[in-house]
C-alpha positions in Angstrom: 0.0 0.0 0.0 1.2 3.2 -1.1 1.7 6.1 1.3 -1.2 7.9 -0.1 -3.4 5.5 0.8 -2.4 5.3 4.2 -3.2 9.1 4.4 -6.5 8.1 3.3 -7.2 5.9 6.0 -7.0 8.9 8.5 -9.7 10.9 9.3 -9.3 15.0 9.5 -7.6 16.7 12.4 -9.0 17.1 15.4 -8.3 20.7 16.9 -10.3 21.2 19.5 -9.3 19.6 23.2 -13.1 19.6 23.5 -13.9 16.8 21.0 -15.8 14.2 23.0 -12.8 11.5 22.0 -10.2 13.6 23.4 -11.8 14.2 26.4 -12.6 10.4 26.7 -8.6 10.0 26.3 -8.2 12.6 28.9 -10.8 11.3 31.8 -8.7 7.8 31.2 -5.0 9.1 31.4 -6.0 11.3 34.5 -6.9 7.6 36.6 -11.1 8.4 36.0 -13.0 5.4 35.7 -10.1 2.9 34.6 -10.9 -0.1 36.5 -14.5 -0.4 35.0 -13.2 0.9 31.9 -12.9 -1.3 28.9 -9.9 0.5 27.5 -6.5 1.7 28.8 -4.0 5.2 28.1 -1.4 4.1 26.6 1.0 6.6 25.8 4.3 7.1 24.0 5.6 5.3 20.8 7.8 2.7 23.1 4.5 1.4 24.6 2.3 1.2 21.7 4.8 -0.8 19.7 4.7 -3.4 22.3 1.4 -3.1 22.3 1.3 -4.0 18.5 4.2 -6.9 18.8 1.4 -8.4 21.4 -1.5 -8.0 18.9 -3.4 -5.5 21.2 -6.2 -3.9 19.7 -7.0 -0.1 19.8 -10.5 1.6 19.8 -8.3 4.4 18.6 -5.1 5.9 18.4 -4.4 9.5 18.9 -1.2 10.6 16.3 0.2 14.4 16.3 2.6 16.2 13.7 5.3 15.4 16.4 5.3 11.5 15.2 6.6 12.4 12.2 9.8 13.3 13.8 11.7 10.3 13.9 12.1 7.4 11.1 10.7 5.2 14.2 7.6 7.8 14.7 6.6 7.5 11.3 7.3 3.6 10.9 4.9 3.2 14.0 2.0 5.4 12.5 2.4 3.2 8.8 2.5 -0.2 11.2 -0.8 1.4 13.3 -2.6 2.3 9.9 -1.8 -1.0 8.1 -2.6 -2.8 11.3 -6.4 -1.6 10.8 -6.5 0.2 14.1 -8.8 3.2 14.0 -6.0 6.4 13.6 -7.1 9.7 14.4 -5.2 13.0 13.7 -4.7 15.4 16.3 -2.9 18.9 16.5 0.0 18.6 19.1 -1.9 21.1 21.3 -4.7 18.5 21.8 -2.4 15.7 22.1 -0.5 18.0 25.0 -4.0 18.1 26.3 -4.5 14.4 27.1 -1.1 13.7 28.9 2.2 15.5 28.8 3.9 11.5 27.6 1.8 12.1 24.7 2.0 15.6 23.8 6.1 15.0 23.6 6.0 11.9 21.3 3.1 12.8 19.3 0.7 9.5 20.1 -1.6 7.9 22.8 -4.1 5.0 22.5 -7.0 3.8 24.0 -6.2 -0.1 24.1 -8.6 -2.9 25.2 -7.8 -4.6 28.1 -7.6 -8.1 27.4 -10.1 -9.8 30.3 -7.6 -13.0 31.7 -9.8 -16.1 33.1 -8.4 -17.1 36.5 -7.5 -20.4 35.3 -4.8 -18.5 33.2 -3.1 -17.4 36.2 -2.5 -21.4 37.7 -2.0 -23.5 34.5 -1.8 -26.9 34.2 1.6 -27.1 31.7 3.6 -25.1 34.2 4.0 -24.5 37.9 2.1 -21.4 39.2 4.2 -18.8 40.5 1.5 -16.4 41.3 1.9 -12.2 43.0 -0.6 -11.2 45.2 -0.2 -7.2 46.5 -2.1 -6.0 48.8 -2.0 -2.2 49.7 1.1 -1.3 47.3 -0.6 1.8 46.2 2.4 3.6 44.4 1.7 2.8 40.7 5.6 3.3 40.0 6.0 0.3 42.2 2.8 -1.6 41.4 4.2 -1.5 37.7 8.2 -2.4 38.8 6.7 -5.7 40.2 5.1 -6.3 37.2 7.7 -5.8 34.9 9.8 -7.9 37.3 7.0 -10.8 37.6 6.8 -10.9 34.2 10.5 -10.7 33.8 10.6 -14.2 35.7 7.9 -16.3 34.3 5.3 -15.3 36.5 1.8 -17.2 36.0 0.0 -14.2 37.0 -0.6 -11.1 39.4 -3.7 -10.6 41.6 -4.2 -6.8 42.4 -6.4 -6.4 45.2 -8.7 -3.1 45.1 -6.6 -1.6 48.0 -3.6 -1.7 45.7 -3.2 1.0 43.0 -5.3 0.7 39.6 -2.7 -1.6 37.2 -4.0 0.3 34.5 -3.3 3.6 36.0 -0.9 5.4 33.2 2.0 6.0 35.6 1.5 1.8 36.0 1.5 1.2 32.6 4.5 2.5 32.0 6.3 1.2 34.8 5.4 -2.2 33.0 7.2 -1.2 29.4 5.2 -3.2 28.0 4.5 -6.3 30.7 0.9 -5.4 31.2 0.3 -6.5 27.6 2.1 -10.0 28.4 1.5 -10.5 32.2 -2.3 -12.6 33.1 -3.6 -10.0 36.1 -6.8 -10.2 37.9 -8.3 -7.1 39.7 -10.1 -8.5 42.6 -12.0 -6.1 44.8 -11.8 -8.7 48.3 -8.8 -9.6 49.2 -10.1 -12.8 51.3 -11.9 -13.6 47.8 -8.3 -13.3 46.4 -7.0 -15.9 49.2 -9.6 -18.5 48.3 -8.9 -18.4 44.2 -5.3 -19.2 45.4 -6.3 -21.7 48.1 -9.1 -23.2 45.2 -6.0 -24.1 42.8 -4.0 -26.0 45.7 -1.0 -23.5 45.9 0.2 -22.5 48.8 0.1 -18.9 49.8 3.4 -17.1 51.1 3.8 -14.3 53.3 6.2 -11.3 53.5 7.7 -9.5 56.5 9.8 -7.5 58.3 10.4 -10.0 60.9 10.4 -13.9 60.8 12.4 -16.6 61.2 12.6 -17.7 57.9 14.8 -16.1 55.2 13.3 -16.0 51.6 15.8 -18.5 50.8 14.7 -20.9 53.1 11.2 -22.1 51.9 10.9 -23.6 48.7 9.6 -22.1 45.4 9.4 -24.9 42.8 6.2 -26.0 44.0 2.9 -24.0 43.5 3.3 -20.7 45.1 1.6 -17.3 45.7 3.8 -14.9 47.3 1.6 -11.7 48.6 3.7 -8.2 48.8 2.1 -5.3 51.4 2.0 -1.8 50.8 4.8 0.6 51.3 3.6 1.7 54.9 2.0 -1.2 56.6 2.9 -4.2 54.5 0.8 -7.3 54.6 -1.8 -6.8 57.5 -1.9 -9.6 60.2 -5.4 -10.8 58.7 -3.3 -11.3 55.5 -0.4 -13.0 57.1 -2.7 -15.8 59.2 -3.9 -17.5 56.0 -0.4 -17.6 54.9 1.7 -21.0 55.3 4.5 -19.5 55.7 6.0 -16.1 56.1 9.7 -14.9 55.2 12.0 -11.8 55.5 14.8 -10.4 53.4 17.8 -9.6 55.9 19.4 -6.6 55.8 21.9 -4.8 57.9 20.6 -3.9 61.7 19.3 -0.2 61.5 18.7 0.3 57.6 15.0 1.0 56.8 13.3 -1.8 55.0 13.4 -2.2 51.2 11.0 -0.8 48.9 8.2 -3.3 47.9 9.5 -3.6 44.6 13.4 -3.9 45.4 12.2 -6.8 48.0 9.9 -8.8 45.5 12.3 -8.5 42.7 15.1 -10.3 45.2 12.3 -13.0 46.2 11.1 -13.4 42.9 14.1 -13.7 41.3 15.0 -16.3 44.6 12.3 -18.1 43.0 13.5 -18.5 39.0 16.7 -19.2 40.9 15.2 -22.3 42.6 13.3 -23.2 39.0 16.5 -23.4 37.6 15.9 -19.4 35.5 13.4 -21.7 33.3 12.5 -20.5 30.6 14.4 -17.4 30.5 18.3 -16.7 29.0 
């Protein structure tokens, strides 16, 4: 298909930051309504080519003159428009209007979420290795674990509704791309999340300041969830008593605790270790 063609498949220009779409986009990248929403913000040309590599679809895609800047830019619109997602044009001014990651790279999506099945989180041709958080309401560091589950071969994530929105923009790009990749329920009860993981016989694993077990004492290679607390409290003692087992990470005597992501990217990757790093090189 000829370049001209492509240009055909655009619609005209949207100028005003008052055009029902935008504001849509807007509302979404702002954190309004994006658990019960059927699409996500995704902004920046990084994140929607891995959004394309992983045959997301788009109700539409936001492009600006700013695109054009770069050979990679302008490859990205060409791959969007042969891909048959639905590209709209946009001055940079509107683009600037929906979130300041778009407005600099010249393109934003509204991607649908793909809706995992539990079983998809434990199945049957590999070992679950499951996340739980609960309370980790910093989306930078709900979207590091991510990243880093997904970065191990994690079955799945469980985000309970006191934890941060996944599909917060701030999240999303923490993940670079995992939240395309990564099975991840959104349960509102945590003690509804507990009984999904208790349902597919894996054993559920606590984390804490304090314990006598290390997290390299307990073993991994067997089906595991492994719940992470928030950054002030951590796992609440309600949590903690349906848990077989709880570990620490030590660290030196007077240095504050890790942040939640540092301290599941060291149990997690404790985990691969013990899995013999399968399937990754």
């Amino acid at each position: 298909m000829q370049g001209g063609n492509l240009m055909s498949l655009v619609d005209t220009m949207i100028t005003s930051r008052q055009n029902e779409v935008v504001k849509r986009a807007r509302a979404l990248a702002r954190g309004k309504d994006i658990s019960g929403a059927a699409v996500m913000c995704v902004e920046g040309i990084r994140l929607l080519e891995e959004a394309l590599i992983e045959g997301v679809r788009f109700d539409t895609v936001f492009v600006s003159p700013k695109i054009e800047a770069t050979e990679r830019g302008a490859r990205l619109r060409q791959d969007l428009l042969l891909s048959g997602n639905p590209v709209l044009e946009a001055t940079d001014d509107v683009l600037e209007s929906i979130s300041d990651a778009a407005g600099d790279q010249g393109a934003v999506g509204l991607a649908y979420k793909r809706r995992w099945k539990p079983d998809e989180l434990f199945p049957g041709d590999r070992t679950p290795l499951v996340v739980l958080t609960w309370g980790v309401q910093d989306p930078g560091n709900l979207g590091t674990i991510m990243r880093t589950a997904d970065a191990v071969g994690v079955t799945g994530l469980i985000a309970t509704a006191r934890s941060a929105c996944p599909y917060n923009t701030k999240c999303i790009r923490a993940t670079m791309g995992s939240i395309f990749r990564l099975p991840l329920l959104e349960i509102e009860e945590d003690l509804a999340a507990i009984r999904l993981i208790k349902e597919h016989e894996t054993r559920l694993i606590g984390t804490a300041l304090v314990d006598n077990y290390r997290h390299v004492d307990v073993k991994y290679n067997r089906p595991v969830a492994i719940v992470f607390g928030g950054e002030g409290g951590g796992v609440p003692e309600h949590v903690l008593n349906k848990c077989i087992q709880t570990v620490r990470i030590p660290i030196r005597r007077g240095v504050e605790s890790l942040n939640v992501a540092t301290a599941a990217a060291v149990i997690l990757y404790e985990a691969a270790r013990q899995r013999d790093f399968k399937g990754m090189v």
